[in-house]
C-alpha positions in Angstrom: 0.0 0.0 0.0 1.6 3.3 -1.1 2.0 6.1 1.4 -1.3 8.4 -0.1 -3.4 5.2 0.7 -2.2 5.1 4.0 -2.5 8.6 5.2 -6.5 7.9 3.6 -6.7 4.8 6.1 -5.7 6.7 9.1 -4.9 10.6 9.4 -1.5 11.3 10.7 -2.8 12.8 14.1 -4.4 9.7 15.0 -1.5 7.5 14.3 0.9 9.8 16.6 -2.2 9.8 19.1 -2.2 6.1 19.3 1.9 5.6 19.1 2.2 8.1 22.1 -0.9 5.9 23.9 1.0 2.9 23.9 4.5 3.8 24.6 3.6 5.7 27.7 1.4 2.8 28.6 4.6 0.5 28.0 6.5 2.7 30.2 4.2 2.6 33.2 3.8 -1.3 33.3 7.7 -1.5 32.7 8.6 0.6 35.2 6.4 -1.9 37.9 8.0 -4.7 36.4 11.2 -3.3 37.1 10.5 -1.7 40.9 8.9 -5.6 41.8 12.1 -7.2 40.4 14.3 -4.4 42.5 12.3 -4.5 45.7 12.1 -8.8 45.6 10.5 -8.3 48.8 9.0 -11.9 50.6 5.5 -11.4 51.2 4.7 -13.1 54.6 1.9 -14.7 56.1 1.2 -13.2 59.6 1.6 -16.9 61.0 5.0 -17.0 59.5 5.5 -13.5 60.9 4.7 -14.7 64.6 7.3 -17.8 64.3 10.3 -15.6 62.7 9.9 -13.1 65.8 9.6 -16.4 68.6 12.5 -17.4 67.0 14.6 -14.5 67.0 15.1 -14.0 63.3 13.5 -10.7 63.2 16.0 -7.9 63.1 14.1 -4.9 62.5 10.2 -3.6 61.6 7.9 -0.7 60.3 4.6 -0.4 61.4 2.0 1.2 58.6 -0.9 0.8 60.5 -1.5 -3.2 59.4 1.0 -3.6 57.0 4.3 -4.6 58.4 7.8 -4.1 57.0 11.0 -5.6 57.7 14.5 -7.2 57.3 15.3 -10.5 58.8 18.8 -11.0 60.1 19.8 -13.3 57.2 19.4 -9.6 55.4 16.5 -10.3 53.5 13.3 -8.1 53.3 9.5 -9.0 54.0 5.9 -7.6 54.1 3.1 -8.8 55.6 -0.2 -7.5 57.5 -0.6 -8.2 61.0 -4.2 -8.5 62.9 -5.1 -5.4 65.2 -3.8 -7.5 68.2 -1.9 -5.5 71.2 0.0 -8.5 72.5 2.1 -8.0 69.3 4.2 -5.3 70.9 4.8 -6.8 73.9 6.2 -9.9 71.8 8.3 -7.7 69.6 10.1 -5.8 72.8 10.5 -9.7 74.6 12.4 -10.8 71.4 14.5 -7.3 71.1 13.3 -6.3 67.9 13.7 -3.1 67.0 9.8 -1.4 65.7 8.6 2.0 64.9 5.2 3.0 64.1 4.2 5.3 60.9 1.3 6.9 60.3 0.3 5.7 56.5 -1.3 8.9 55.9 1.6 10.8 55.8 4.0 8.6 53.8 4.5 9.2 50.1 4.8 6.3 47.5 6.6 7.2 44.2 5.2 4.6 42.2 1.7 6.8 43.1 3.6 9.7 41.8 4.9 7.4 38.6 1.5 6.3 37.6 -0.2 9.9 38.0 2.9 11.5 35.9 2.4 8.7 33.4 -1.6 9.4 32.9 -0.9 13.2 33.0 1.6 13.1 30.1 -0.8 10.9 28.1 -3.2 13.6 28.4 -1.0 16.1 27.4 0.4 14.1 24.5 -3.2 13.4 23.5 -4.1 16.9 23.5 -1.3 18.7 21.8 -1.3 16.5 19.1 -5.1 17.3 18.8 -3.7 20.9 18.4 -1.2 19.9 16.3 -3.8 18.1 13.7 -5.8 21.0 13.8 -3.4 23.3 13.1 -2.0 21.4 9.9 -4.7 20.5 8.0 -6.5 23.4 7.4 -10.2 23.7 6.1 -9.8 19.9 4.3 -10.2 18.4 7.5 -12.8 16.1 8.7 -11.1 13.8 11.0 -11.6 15.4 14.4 -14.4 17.7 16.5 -12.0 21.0 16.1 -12.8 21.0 11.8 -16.4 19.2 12.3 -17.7 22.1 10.3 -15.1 22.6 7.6 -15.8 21.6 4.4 -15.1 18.3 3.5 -14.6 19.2 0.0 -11.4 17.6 -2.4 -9.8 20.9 -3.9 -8.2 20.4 -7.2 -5.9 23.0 -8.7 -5.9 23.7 -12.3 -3.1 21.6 -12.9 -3.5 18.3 -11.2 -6.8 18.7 -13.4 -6.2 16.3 -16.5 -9.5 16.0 -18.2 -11.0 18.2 -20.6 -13.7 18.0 -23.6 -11.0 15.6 -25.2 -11.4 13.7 -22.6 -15.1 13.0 -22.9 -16.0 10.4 -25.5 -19.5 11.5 -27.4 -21.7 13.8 -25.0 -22.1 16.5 -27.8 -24.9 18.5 -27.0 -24.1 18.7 -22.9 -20.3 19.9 -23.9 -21.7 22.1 -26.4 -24.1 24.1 -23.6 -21.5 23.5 -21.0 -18.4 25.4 -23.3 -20.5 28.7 -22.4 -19.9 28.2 -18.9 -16.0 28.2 -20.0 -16.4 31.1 -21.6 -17.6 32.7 -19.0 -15.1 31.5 -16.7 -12.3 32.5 -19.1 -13.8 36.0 -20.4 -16.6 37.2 -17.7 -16.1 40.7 -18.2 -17.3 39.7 -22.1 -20.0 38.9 -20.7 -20.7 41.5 -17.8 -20.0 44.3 -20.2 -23.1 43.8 -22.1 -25.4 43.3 -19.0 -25.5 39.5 -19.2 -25.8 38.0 -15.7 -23.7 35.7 -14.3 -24.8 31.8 -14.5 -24.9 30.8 -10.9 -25.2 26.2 -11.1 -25.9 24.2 -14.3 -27.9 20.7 -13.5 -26.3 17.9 -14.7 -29.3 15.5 -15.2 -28.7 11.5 -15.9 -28.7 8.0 -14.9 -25.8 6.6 -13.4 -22.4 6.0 -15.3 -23.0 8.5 -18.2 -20.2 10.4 -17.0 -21.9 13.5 -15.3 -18.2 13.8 -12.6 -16.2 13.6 -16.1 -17.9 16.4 -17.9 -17.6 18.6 -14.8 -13.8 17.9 -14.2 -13.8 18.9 -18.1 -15.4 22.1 -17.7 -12.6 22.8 -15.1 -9.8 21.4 -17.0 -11.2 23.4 -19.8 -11.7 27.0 -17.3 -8.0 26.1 -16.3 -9.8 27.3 -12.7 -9.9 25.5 -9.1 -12.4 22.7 -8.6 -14.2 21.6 -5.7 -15.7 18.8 -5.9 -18.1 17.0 -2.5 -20.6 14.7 -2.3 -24.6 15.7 -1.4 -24.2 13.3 1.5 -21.1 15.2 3.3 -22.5 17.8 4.2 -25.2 15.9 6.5 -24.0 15.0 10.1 -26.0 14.2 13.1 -25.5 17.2 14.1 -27.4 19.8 13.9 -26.0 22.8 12.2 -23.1 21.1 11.1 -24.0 20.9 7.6 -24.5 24.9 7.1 -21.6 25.4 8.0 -19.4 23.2 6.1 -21.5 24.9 2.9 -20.7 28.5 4.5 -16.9 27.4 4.5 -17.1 25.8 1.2 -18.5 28.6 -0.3 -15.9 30.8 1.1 -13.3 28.2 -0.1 -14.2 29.0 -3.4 -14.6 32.7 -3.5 -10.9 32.7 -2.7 -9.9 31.2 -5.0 -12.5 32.9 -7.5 -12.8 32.0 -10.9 -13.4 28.5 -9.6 -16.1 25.7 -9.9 -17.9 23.8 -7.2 -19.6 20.1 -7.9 -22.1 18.8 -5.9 -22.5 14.9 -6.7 -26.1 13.5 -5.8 -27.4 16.6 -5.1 -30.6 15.1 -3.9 -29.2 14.0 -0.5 -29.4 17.4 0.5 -31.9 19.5 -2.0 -35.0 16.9 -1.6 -38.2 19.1 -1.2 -38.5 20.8 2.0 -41.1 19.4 4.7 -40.3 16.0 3.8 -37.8 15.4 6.4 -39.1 13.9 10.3 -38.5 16.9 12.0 -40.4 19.3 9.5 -38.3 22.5 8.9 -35.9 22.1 11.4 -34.0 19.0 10.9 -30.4 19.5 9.9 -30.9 18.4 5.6 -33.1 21.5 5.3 -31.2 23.5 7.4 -28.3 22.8 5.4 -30.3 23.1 1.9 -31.8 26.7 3.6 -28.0 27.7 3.4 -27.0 26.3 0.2 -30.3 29.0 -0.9 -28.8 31.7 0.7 -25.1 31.1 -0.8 -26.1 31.0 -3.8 -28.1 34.3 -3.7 -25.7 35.7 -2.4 -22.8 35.2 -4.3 -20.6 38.3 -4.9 -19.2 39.4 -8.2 -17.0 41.5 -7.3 -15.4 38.8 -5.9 -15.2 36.6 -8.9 -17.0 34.3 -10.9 -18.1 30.8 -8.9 -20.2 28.3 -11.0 -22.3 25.3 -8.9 -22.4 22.3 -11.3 -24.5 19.8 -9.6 -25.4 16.2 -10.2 -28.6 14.2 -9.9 -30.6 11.4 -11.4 -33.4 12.3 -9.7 -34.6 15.9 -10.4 -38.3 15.5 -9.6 -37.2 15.2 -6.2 -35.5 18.4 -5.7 -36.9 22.0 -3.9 -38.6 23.8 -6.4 -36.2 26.8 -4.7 -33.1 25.2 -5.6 -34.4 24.7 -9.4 -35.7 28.5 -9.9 -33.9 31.0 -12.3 -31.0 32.4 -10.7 -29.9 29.8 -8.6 -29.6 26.2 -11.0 -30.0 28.7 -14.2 -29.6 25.2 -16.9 -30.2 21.8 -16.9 -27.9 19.6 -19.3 -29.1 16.5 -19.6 -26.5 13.8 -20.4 -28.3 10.9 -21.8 -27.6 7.1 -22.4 -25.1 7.4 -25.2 -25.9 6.6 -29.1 -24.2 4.3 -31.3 -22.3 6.8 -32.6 -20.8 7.6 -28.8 -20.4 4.5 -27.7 -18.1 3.5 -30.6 -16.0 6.5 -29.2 -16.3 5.3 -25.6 -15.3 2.3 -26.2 -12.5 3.3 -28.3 -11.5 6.0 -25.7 -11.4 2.3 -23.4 -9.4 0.5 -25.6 -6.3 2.8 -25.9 -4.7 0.5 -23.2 -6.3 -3.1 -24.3 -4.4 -5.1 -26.4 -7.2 -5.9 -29.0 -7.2 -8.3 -31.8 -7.5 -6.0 -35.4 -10.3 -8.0 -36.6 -12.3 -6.8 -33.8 -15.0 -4.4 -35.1 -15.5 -1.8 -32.3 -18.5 -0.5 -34.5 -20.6 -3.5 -34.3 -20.1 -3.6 -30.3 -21.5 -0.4 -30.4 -23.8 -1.7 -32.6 -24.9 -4.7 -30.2 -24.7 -2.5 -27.0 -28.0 0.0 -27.0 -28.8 1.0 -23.8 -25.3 0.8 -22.2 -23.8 3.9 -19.9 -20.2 5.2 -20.2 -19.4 2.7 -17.4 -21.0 -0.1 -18.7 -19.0 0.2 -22.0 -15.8 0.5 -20.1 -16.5 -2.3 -17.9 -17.6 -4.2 -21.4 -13.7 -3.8 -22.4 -12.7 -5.2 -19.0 -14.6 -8.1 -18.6 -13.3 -9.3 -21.9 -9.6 -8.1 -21.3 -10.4 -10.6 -18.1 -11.6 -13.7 -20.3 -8.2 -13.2 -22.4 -6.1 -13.3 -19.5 -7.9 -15.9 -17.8 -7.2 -18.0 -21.0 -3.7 -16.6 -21.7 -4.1 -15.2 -24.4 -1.9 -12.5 -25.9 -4.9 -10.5 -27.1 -8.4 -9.3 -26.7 -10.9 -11.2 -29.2 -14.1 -10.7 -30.7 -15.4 -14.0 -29.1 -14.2 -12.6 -25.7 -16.6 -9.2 -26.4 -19.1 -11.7 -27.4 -18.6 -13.5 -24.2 -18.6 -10.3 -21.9 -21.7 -9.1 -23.3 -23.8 -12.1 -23.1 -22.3 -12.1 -19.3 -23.2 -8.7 -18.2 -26.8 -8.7 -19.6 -27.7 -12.1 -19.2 -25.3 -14.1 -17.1 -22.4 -16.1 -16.9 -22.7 -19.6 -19.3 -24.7 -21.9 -16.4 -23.1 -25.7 -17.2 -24.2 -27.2 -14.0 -27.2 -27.2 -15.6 -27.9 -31.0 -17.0 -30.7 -31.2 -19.6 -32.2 -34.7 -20.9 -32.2 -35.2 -24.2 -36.3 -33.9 -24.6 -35.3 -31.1 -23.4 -32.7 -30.3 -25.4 -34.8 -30.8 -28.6 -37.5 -28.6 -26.7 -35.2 -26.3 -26.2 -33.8 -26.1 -29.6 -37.0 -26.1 -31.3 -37.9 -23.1 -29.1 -34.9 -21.3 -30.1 -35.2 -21.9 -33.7 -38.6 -20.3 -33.6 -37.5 -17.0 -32.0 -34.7 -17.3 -35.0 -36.5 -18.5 -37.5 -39.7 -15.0 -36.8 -36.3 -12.8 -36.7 -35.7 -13.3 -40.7 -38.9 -14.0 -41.6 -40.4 -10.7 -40.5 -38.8 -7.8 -41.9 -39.7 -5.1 -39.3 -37.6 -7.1 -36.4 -34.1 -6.7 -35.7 -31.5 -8.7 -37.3 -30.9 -12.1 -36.2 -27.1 -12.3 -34.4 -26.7 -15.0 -32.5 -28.7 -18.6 -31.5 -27.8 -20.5 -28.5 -29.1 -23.6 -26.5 -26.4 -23.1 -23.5 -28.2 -22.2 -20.9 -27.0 -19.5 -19.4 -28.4 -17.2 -16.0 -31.9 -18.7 -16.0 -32.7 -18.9 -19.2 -32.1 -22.6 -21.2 -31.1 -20.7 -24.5 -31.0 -17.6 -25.8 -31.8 -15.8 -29.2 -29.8 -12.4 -30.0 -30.8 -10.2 -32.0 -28.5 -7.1 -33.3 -30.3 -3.5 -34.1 -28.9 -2.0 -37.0 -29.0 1.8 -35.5 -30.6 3.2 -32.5 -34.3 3.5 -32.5 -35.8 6.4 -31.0 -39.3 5.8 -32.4 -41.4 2.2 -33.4 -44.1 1.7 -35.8 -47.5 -0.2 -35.5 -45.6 -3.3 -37.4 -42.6 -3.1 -35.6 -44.8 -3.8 -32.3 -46.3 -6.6 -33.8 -43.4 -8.2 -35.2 -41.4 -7.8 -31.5 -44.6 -9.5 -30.3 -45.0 -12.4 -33.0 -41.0 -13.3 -32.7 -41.7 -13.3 -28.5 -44.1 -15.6 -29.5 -42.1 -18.1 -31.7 -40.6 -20.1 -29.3 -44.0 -21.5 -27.7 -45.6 -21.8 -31.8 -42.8 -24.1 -32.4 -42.7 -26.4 -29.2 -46.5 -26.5 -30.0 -46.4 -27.5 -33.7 -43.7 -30.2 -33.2 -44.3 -31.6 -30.1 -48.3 -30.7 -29.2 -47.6 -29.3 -25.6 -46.8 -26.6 -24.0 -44.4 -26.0 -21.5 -43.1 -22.8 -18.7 -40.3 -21.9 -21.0 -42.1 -19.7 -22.7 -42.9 -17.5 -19.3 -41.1 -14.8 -20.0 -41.7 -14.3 -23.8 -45.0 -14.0 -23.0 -44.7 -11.2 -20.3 -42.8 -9.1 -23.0 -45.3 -9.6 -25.7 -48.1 -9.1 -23.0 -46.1 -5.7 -22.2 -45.8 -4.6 -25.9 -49.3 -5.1 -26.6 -50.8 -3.1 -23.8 -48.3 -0.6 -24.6 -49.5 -0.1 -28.1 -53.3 0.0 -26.3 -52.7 2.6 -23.8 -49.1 4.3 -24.3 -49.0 4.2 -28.2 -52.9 4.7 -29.3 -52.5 1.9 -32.0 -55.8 0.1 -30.5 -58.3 -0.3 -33.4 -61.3 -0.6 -31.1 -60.2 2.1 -28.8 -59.0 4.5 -31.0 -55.7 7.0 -30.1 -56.3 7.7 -26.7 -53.8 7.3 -24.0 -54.5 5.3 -20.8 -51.9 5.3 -18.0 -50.3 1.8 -18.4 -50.8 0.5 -15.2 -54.4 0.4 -15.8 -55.0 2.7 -12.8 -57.3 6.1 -13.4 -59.6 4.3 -15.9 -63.0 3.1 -15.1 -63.9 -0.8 -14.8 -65.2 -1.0 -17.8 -62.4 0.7 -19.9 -60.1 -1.8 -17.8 -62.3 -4.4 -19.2 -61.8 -3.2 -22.7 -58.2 -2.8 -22.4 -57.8 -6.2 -21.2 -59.8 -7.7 -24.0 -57.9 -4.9 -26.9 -55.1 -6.7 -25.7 -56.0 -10.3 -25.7 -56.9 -9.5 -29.7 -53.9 -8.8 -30.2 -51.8 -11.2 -28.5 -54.7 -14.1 -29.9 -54.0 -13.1 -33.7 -50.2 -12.5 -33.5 -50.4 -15.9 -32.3 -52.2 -17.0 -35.2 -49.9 -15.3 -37.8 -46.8 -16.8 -35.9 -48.5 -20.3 -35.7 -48.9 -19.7 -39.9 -45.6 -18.5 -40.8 -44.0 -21.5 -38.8 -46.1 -24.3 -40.6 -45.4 -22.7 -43.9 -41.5 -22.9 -43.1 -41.6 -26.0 -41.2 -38.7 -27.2 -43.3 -36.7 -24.9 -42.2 -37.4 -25.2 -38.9 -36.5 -28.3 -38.7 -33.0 -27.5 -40.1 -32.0 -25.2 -38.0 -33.3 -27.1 -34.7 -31.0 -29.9 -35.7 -28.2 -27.8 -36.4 -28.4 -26.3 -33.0 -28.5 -29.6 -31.5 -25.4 -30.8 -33.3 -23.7 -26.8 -32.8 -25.2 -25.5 -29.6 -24.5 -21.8 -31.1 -25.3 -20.6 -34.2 -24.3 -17.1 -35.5 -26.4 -15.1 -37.9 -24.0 -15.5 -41.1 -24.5 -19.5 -40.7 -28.3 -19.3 -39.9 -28.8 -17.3 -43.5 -26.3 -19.8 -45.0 -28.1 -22.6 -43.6 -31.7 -22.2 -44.6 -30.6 -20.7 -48.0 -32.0 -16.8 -47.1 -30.6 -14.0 -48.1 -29.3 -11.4 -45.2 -30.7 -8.6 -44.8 -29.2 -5.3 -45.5 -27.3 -3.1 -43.1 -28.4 0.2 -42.6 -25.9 2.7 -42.7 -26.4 4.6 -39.1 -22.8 6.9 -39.2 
C-alpha cells in the first residue's frame, strides 16, 4: 500500500495519538516490572511472621498501621499484614526487635507519583497533538471535533486537473451548452459588459455511469480554474447545524480562489423538497439546503466568478427553490449514449487493451443499446479478463461476445444438466425465435442462436439492431410480439404441448401489446387515446376493454406466428437440428443454412 493510501486509512494525528498511547502505557507497566524485580520483597503470612519473631530472626520492623515491613537477620526483606492484636508489641520488645510506628497517611509512595505523571503526560500528549492536527490541516479536515464544520470538499488545482472535452467520449450536445460556462469563466467581463448575468449552477441531469463527474472535471480542465468537488451526503452530520456550515466554509473556499467551480454529486441527498424530512423544517438536511439557498443568492461578483455544477438522477425530487432561475439557471441533460458515442467510448477504453484488429468496435456499439459510459468501459474489462484468464496475448471478438452475453444475461450456467427432450424442446424453441427474426422484416436482425443455458434462461436468441431507435411503428410492435411468441408456436407445432419456457416471452409480448393500447394509441377498437399503463385512473369497464384490446392482439399474432411456422416447417426443422449438433449458431450461418438472403445493413454513421 503506497504512502497516499495510507494517510487515507488513518490521518497522521491519529497515528501519533495512538503511538504516544501505547509507549507511555509500556513505560508505566515496565517501570512496575522493574521496581517488583528491584524491591524482591518476601511477602509473609502473619503466622509466619509470629514464628520468625519467637524465633529470634526478626532484626528490625515498620509499622503502617497493618501492613508490616522488615529485614530479617539473614538480610532479606518482607511484608506482611498483621491482625489489630496489642500483645504484638509486647512480643516484639520480649524478642528485642527493633519497631517503629508510621502513620500511613503521611508517607508518600513514588510509584503513586509514577503512575499519575504517566496518565498526565498521556493527556498532554493526547491533547497537543489534537492541536497539532488542527493546526495542519487546514479547512480539508474532517477527522476530528475541532474542523467538524469545515468543508469536506477535495480541492483540485488547475493543474493536477487532467480531463477536458478531449477527454469526454461522445456527450455532444451537454459539452456544447456547458463550453459557455467556459467562456464565461475564461472571459466574464465579455459577458458582464453587455449586461449579461452571471450563470450561478448548471444541472447535470442523468442516470448513473454516463459520465456526469467527467464532464464537470472537463469544464474545469477546460476554465484552467480551481475545482471543488463533495458529495450531497457530506455535508449531512447528526449534528445539527453542522452541515450549514461546512457549505458556509465551502463557499468561502471558493470565492478565494474565485474564478473557480464547485460540484455537488447526488445533489438530492441534501436538496430533496422541504417538509419531507421527520423533523419538519428544522432538521439539519433542510437546514443545510436553507443555506445552500442563501449562498447562492448571495454570491458576490466582485469577488469573482463561482459556477455550482451539480449532479442528480433524480430531479423530480429536488426544492422547487433550488431549481428556480438564478440559482440552477440550466439543466444539461447527459443521456444514455448513441451508437455513434459508444463506438468513441469504447475506443477512448481500448487505448490501453491489447485488441485483436479484426475486432470491429462498431458493431459492439452496434450490439450494445442502452449501455452507460461505465458499462461500455466495464464491457472492455470483462473481456480483457476472459483473455487473461485463457492466456491469451490479445483481446478477441469472441471474448466481447462473451462479456456481453455475461453482463446482460449471465455467466454460461453448465451445472445445468438437460435430458435429451429437453434439449430438442429447447432447440425447437430457439429456432422459432430465430427462424420469426428473418422472416419478418420489421424485427431486428438475427445475431446469434444459443441452447447453453446461461443465467436462468435454457437458451438464448440475440438479436442485433442495426442503429438506434428512438421511435417504433405499429408493425414493428407486432413483429417484436409475434417473434416473443415463436418459441412456444414451435414447441406447439412439433411436439403438441406446451411447456413454462415460454414465461417470459410472453410477459414481453403481453407488455408490448398493452403498450401499443394505452401508451402508443394503436388500438383499433379504442382508437388513439392514452391510458396510464398500469391500468390505474380508468374506469372498470375501460379496464375491461383494455384487457380484452389486448388479448386480440396477443390471440391473432399468435395465429400469424403459428402460420408462418407451418409454412417454413422445413426450415425449422434444419436449424433445430443444427443447433443440437452446434449448440451456437451465429447469424452468417443461420442465412447460409436455410438458403435466405441477409438482410441489408443500414448505414447509421
Amino acid at each position: 500500500m503506497n504512502k497516499n493510501k495510507k494517510n487515507q486509512l488513518m490521518p497522521g494525528g491519529m497515528k501519533h495519538i495512538i503511538v504516544g498511547a501505547l509507549f507511555v502505557l509500556a513505560s508505566i507497566i515496565l517501570l512496575s516490572k522493574l521496581s517488583d524485580y528491584a524491591r524482591s520483597i518476601d511477602v509473609m503470612s502473619y503466622s509466619d511472621f509470629l514464628n520468625k519473631v519467637e524465633s529470634g530472626d526478626v532484626k528490625w520492623v515498620r509499622v503502617y498501621g497493618q501492613e508490616v515491613k522488615g529485614v530479617l537477620k539473614d538480610g532479606s526483606a518482607f511484608e506482611t499484614v498483621v491482625g489489630n492484636n496489642p500483645n504484638d508489641w509486647e512480643l516484639l520488645r520480649k524478642h528485642n526487635v527493633a519497631f517503629s510506628v508510621i502513620n500511613p497517611s503521611s508517607q508518600f509512595n513514588i510509584w503513586y507519583l509514577v503512575i499519575f505523571l504517566g496518565f498526565l503526560g498521556l493527556l498532554l500528549a493526547v491533547a497537543w497533538l489534537l492541536m497539532r492536527q488542527t493546526r495542519n490541516s487546514g479547512g480539508n479536515s474532517s477527522s476530528n471535533i475541532f474542523t467538524m464544520g469545515k468543508s469536506r470538499a477535495r480541492m483540485l488545482m488547475p493543474s493536477t486537473i487532467k480531463e477536458n472535452f478531449n477527454s469526454v467520449a461522445g456527450a455532444a450536445e451537454a459539452k456544447e451548452e456547458l463550453a459557455d460556462i467556459v467562456n464565461f469563466l475564461k472571459e466574464p467581463k465579455k459577458y458582464s459588459s453587455l449586461g449579461a448575468k452571471i450563470p450561478r449552477g448548471v444541472l447535470l441531469i442523468g442516470e448513473p455511469g454516463n459520465g456526469k463527474t467527467l464532464l464537470a472535471k472537463a469544464v474545469a480542465g477546460e476554465a484552467n480554474c480551481p475545482f471543488f468537488s463533495i458529495s450531497g451526503s457530506d455535508f449531512i452530520e447528526v449534528f445539527v447545524g453542522v452541515g450549514a456550515s461546512r457549505v458556509r466554509d465551502l463557499f468561502a473556499q471558493a470565492r478565494k480562489h474565485a474564478p473557480s467551480i464547485i460540484f455537488i454529486d447526488e445533489i438530492d441527498a441534501v436538496g430533496r423538497h422541504r417538509g419531507s424530512g421527520q423533523g419538519g423544517g428544522h432538521d439539519e438536511r433542510e437546514q443545510t439546503l436553507n443555506q445552500l439557498l442563501t449562498e447562492m443568492d448571495g454570491f458576490q461578483t466582485g469577488e469573482g466568478p463561482v459556477i455550482v455544477l451539480a449532479a442528480t438522477n433524480r430531479p423530480d425530487v429536488l426544492d422547487k427553490a433550488l431549481l428556480r432561475p438564478g440559482r440552477f439557471d440550466r439543466r444539461v441533460t447527459v443521456p444514455y449514449p448513441d451508437i455513434t458515442s459508444r463506438e468513441q467510448i469504447l475506443r477512448v477504453h481500448a487505448k490501453n487493451v491489447k485488441i485483436d484488429p479484426l475486432v470491429d468496435l462498431k458493431k459492439i456499439a452496434r450490439s450494445t443499446p442502452g449501455f452507460s459510459g461505465a458499462d461500455l468501459a466495464n464491457l472492455i474489462n470483462e473481456a480483457a479478463l476472459l483473455a487473461s484468464k485463457n492466456n491469451q496475448s490479445m483481446v478477441t471478438i469472441d471474448d466481447f461476445e462473451e462479456a456481453r452475453d455475461k453482463v446482460l444475461v449471465g455467466k454460461e450456467n453448465k451445472s445445468i444438466v438437460l435430458t435429451k427432450e429437453d434439449l430438442t424442446m429447447t432447440a425447437y424453441h430457439e429456432a422459432g425465435h430465430a427462424l420469426l427474426h428473418i422472416l419478418l422484416p420489421d424485427n431486428m436482425p438475427l445475431h446469434k442462436v444459443t441452447i447453453i443455458p446461461r443465467g436462468a434462461a435454457l437458451g438464448l436468441t440475440w438479436g442485433l439492431p442495426e442503429r438506434d431507435k428512438h421511435s417504433r411503428t405499429k408493425d414493428e410492435c407486432l413483429s417484436f410480439i409475434k417473434m416473443a411468441l415463436g418459441g412456444r408456436m414451435a414447441e406447439l407445432l412439433v411436439f403438441g404441448k406446451l411447456s413454462s419456457g415460454a414465461s417470459n416471452d410472453y410477459q414481453q409480448a403481453t407488455n408490448e401489446a398493452r403498450k401499443m393500447v394505452c401508451a402508443y394509441g394503436m388500438s383499433e377498437n379504442l382508437g388513439p387515446v392514452s391510458y396510464n399503463i398500469d391500468g390505474y385512473h380508468v374506469s372498470q369497464k375501460t379496464g375491461e376493454l383494455i384487457d380484452e384490446e389486448v388479448r386480440r392482439i396477443l390471440k391473432e399474432c399468435e395465429a400469424d406466428t403459428a402460420r408462418l411456422l407451418e409454412e417454413n416447417r422445413d426450415k425449422l426443422d434444419t436449424l433445430a437440428h443444427a443447433l443440437l449438433e452446434k449448440e451456437t449458431i451465429p447469424a452468417e450461418e443461420v442465412y447460409e443454412l436455410l438458403g435466405v438472403e441477409p438482410r441489408e445493413t443500414h448505414s447509421f454513421v
